[in-house]
C-alpha positions as CSV (number, residue, x, y, z in Angstrom):
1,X,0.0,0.0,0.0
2,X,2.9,2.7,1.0
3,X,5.0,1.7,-1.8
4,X,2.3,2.2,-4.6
5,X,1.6,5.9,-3.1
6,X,4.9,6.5,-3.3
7,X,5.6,5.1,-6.7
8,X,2.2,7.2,-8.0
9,X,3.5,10.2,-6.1
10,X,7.0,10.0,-7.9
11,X,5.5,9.3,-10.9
12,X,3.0,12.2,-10.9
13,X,5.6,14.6,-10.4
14,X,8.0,12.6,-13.0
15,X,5.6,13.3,-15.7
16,X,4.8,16.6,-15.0
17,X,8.3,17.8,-15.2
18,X,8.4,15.7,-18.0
19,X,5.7,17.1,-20.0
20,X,6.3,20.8,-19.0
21,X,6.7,23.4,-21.8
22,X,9.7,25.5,-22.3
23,X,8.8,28.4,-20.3
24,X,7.9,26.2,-17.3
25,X,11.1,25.0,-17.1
26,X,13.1,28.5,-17.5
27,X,10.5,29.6,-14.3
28,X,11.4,26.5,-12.2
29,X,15.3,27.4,-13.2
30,X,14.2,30.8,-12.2
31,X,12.9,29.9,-9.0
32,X,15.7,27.7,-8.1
33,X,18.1,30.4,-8.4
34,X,16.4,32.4,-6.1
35,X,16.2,29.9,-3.4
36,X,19.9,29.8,-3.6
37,X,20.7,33.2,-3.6
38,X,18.0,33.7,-0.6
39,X,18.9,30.7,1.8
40,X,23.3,30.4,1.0
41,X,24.3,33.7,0.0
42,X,22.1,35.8,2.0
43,X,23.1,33.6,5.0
44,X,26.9,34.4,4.6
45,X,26.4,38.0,4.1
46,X,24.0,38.7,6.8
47,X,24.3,36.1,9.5
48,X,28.1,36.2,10.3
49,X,29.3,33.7,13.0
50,X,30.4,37.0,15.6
51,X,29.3,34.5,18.9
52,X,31.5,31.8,18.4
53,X,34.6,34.5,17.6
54,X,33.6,36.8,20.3
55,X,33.1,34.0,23.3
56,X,34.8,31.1,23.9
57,X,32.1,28.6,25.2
58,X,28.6,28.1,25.0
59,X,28.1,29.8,28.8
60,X,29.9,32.7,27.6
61,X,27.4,32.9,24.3
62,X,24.2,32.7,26.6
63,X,25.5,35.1,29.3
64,X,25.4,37.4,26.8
65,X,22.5,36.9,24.7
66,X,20.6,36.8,28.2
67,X,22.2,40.0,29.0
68,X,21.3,41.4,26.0
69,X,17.6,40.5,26.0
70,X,16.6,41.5,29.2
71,X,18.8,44.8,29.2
72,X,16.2,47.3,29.0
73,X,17.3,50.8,28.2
């Protein structure tokens, strides 16, 4: 029963791809190059690793994001 979902499930998706028209394809391409640029290179230029350079161990790193969030100015 699972493995004949999965088969149809595979193969619906299979075909479809399959069957798409040109311009389908150059949006999926499209897409996928936008999910890169969103999820790896917006991650390296926006969420630097300053924590782990800054602090040595994991006790340090919370001390100060627990400082940080309840410091109320």
């Amino acid at each position: 029963m699972q493995s004949g979902f999965i088969k149809r499930f595979i193969l619906f998706y299979y075909n479809g791809f399959r069957n798409m028209p040109r311009y389908g394809i150059k949006l999926w391409i499209i897409i996928l190059i936008k999910l890169f640029v969103i999820f790896v290179v917006v991650k390296f230029l926006f969420f630097n690793d300053t924590l782990k350079t800054k602090y040595k161990n994991d006790k340090e790193r919370s001390e100060h994001v627990l400082e940080n969030l309840t410091n109320i100015k």
